[in-house]
C-alpha positions as CSV (number, residue, x, y, z in Angstrom):
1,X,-50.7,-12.9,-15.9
2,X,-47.7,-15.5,-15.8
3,X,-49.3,-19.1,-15.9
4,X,-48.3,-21.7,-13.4
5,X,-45.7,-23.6,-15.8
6,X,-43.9,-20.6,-16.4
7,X,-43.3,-19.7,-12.9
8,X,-42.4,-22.9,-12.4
9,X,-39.7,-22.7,-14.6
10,X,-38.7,-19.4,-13.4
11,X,-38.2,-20.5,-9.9
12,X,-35.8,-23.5,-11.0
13,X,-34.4,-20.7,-13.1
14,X,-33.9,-19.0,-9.7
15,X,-32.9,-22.0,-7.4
16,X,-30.1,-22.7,-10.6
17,X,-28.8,-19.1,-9.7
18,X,-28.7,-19.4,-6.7
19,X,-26.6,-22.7,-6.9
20,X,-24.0,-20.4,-8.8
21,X,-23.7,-17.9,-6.6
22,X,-23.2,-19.7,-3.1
23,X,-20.4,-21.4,-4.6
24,X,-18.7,-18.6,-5.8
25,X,-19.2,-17.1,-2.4
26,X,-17.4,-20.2,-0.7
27,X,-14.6,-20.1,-3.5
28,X,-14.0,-16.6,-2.7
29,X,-13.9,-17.6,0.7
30,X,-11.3,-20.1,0.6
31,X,-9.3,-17.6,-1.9
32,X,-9.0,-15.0,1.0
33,X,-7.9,-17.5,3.5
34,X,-4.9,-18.4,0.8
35,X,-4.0,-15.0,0.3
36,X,-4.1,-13.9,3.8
37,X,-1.5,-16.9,4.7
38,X,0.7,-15.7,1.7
39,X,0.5,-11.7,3.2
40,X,2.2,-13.6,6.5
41,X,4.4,-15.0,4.7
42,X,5.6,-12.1,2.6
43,X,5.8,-9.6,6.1
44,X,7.7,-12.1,7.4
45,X,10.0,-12.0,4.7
46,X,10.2,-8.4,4.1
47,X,11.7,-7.6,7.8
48,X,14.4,-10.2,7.1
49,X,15.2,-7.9,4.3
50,X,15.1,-4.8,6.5
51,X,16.9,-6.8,8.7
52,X,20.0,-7.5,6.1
53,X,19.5,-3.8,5.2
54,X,19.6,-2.7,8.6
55,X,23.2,-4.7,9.3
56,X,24.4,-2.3,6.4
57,X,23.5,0.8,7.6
58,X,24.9,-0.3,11.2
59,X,28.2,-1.1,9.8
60,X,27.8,2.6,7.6
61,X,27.7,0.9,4.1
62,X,24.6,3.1,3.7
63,X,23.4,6.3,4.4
64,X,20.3,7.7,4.1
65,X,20.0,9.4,0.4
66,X,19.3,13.1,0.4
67,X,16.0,14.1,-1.7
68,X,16.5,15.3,-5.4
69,X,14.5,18.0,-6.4
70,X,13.2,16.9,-10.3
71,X,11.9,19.9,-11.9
72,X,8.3,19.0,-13.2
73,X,8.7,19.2,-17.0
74,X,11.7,16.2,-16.2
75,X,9.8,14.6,-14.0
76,X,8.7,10.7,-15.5
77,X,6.1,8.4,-14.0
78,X,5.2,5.2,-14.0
79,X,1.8,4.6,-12.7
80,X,1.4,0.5,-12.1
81,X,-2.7,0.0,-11.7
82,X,-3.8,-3.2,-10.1
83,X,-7.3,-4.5,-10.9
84,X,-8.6,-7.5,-11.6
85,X,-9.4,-9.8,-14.2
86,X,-13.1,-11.0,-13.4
87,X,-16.1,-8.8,-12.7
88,X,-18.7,-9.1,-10.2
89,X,-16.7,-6.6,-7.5
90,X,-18.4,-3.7,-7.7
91,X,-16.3,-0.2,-8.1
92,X,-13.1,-1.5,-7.2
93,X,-11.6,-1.5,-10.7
94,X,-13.1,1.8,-10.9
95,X,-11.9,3.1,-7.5
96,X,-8.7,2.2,-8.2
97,X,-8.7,4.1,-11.7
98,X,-10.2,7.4,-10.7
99,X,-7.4,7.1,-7.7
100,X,-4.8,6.7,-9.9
101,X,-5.4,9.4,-12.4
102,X,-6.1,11.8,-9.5
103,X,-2.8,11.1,-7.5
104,X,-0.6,11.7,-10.7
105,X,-2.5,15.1,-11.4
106,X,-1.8,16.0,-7.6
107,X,2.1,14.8,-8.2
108,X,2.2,17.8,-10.8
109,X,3.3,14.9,-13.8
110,X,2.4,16.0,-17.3
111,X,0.0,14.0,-19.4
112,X,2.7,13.1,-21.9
113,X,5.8,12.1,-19.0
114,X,3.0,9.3,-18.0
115,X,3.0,5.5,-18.6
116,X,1.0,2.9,-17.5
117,X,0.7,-0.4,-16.5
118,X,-2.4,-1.8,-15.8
119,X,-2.4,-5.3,-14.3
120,X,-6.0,-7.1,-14.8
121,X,-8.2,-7.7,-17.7
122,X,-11.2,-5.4,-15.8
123,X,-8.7,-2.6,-15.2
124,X,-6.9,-2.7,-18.7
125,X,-10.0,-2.4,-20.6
126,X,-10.9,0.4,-18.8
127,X,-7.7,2.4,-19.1
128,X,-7.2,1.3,-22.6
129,X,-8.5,4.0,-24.2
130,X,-6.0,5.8,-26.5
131,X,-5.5,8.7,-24.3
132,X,-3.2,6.5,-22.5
133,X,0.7,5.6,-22.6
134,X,0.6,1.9,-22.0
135,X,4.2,0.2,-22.3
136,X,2.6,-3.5,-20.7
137,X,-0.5,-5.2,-19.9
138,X,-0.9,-8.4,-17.7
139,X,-3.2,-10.0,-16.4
140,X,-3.7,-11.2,-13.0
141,X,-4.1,-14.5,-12.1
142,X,-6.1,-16.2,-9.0
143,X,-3.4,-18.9,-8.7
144,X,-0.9,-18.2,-5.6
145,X,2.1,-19.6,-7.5
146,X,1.3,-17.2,-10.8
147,X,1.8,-14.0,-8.3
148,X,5.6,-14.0,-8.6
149,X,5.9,-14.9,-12.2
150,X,3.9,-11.4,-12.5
151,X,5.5,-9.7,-10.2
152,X,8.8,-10.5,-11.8
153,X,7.3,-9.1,-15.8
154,X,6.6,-6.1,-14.3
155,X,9.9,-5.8,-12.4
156,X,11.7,-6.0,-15.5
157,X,9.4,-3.7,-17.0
158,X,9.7,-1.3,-14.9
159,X,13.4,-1.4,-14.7
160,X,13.3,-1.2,-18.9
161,X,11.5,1.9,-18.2
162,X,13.6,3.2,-15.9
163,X,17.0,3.1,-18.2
164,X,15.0,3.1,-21.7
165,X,12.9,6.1,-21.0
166,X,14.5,8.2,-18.3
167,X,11.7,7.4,-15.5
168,X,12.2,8.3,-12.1
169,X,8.9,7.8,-10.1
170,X,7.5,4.4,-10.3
171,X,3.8,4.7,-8.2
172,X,1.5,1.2,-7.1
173,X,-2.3,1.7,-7.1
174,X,-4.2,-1.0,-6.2
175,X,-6.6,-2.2,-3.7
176,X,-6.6,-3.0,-0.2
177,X,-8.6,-4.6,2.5
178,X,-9.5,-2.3,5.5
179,X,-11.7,-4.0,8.3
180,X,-15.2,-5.0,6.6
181,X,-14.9,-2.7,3.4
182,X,-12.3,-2.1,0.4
183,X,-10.0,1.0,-0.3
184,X,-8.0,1.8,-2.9
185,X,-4.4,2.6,-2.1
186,X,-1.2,4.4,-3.6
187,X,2.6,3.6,-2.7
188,X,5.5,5.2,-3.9
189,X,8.1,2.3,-5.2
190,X,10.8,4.3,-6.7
191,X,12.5,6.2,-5.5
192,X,12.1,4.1,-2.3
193,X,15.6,4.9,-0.7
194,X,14.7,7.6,1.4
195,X,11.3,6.6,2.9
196,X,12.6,3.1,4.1
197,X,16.4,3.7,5.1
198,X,14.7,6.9,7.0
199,X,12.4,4.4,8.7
200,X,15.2,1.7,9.6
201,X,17.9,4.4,10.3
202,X,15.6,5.1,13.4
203,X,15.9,1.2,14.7
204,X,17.8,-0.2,17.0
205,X,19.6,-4.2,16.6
206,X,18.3,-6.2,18.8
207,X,21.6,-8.6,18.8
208,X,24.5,-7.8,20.8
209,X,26.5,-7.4,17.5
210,X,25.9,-7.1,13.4
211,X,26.1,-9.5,11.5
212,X,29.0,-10.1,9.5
213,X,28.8,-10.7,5.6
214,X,30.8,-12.3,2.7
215,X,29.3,-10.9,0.0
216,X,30.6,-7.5,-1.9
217,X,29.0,-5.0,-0.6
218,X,27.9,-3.6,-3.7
219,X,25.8,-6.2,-4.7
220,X,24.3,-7.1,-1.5
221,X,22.8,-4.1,-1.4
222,X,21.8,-4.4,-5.0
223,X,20.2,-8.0,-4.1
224,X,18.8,-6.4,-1.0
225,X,17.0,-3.4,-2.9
226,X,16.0,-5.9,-5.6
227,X,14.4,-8.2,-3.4
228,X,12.7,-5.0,-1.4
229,X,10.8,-4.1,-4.9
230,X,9.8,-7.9,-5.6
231,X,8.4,-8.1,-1.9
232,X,6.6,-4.9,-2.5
233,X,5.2,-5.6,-5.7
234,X,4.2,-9.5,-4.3
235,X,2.9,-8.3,-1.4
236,X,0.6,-5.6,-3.6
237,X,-0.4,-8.2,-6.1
238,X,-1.4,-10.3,-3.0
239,X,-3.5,-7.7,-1.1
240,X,-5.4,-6.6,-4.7
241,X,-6.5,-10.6,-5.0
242,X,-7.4,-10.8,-1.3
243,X,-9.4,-7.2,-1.7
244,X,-11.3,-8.8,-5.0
245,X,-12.2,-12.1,-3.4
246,X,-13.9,-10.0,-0.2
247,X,-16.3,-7.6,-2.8
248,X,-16.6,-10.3,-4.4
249,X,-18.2,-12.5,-1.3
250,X,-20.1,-9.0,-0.3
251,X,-21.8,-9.0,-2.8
252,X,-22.2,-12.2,-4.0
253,X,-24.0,-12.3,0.0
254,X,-26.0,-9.9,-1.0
255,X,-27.3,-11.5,-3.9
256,X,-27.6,-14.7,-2.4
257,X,-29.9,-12.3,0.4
258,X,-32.3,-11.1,-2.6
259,X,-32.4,-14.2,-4.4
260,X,-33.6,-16.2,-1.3
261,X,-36.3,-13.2,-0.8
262,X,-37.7,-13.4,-4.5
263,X,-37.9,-17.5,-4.0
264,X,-39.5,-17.2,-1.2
265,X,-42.1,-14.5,-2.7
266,X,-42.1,-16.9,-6.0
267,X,-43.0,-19.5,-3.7
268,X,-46.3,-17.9,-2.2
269,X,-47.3,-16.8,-5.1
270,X,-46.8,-20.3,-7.1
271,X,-49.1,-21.9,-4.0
272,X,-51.5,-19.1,-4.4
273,X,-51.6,-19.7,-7.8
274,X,-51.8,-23.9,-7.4
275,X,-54.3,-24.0,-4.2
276,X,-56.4,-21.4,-7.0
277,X,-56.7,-24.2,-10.0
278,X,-57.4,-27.1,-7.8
279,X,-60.8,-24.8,-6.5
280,X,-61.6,-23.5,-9.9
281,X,-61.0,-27.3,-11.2
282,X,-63.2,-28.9,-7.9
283,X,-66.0,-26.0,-8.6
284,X,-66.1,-26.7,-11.9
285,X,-66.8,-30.7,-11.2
286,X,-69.3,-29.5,-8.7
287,X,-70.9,-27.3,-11.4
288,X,-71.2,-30.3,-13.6
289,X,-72.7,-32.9,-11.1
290,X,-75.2,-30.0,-10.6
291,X,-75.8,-29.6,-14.0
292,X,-76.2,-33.4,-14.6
293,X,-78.0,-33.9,-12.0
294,X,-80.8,-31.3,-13.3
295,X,-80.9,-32.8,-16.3
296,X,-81.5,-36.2,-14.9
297,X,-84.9,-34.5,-13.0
């Protein structure tokens, strides 16, 4: 049976835990409020590039681009997985994973027209397995100024990929908040004409007239397009952070729930324990005033 020292110990062991855990809770806490201020931000900014978009198509610069057919043994993905870099967050490295290789099987992509880049210590150590085509690794960071410098590596990447090695589907896995739980998600970056000019091409301009514009044509829809894939990637970078920071407070809660119950059942028991020597140690002085008092007679 554990002696009362030890359980001492064991309990400031405990109440030591415990400490760790409620402030990770609160830094995750604080994280999420961050990152849910910078997901304003970054809506707000991707509909003032629909918006410059938009003025294009109005003035017919653009048309909506007709859908290529890619027969499947050309067809080249890019699979960009989103994890992140800590543990503690249950399956959502994982989740994110399973999702990814499942969605790329359902595309119809062969094994060998894949590559990947996983984003996240967590999530690179478990796709890093050799079986694999990984052309970039980063990881993520919890810093809101570090998101763009990221996003911006694995723009280039991805572009390198697209003119070095012929690919032409670029996919985004990562995960997502969704009311009190945690989903993974998939989006389809590239091609991404067809989707979003669709979408705006059914909008009307709120202004009495377009907007007039300086700039060649040409490359302000190249800047517009650009910016379009670093909002996407930003935002998606953004959301995976908030998602982490969320199972992370779940179930940092949750151990902060059974914690508390094992102190508190620690606690009895040390009492028990305590309130148990000071009878054995008050019967045993009775014991001896009764012996010495026998001997004195």
């Amino acid at each position: 049976m554990e002696g009362l020292e030890a359980l001492q110990k064991r309990i400031k062991t405990t109440k030591d835990l415990r400490s760790i855990v409620s402030t990770m809770k609160s830094l995750s806490a604080v994280s999420m409020i961050q990152y849910d201020k910078a997901l304003k931000s970054l809506v707000d900014y991707g509909k003032t590039i629909d918006l410059g978009m938009l003025a294009l198509m109005k003035h017919g610069v653009v048309q909506v681009p007709v859908k290529r057919k890619i027969p499947e043994d050309k067809m080249k993905g890019l699979a960009i997985v989103v994890g992140s870099d800590t543990g503690m967050v249950g399956r959502l490295n994982r989740d994110v994973v399973s999702l990814c290789d499942k969605m790329m099987a359902r595309q119809g992509f062969l094994k060998e027209n894949i590559s990947y880049i996983p984003v996240g210590r967590q999530v690179i150590g478990l796709m890093d397995d050799g079986k694999r085509n990984i052309v970039s690794r980063y990881p993520i960071s919890n810093s809101i100024k570090s998101v763009s410098i990221t996003a911006t590596h694995i723009l280039v990447e991805m572009d390198e990929q697209i003119r070095s090695n012929g690919v032409n589907y670029v996919f985004l896995f990562f995960n997502q908040r969704k009311g009190a739980g945690v989903r993974a998600h998939s989006n389809l970056l590239v091609p991404m004409g067809e989707e979003w000019l669709k979408n705006l091409a059914s909008q009307k301009w709120e202004g009495n007239s377009y907007p007039e514009y300086s700039m060649d044509e040409d490359k302000l829809f190249s800047s517009l397009v650009h910016e379009k894939m670093m909002m996407t990637i930003s935002t998606i970078l953004t959301d995976s952070l908030s998602a982490e920071h969320h199972t992370r407070l779940t179930t940092m809660q949750a151990a902060e729930k059974n914690i508390d119950e094992n102190l508190e059942q620690m606690n009895q028991t040390y009492q028990q324990m305590r309130q148990e020597n000071i009878t054995t140690e008050l019967l045993d002085v009775v014991n001896g005033a009764e012996a010495m008092r026998k001997q004195k007679k």
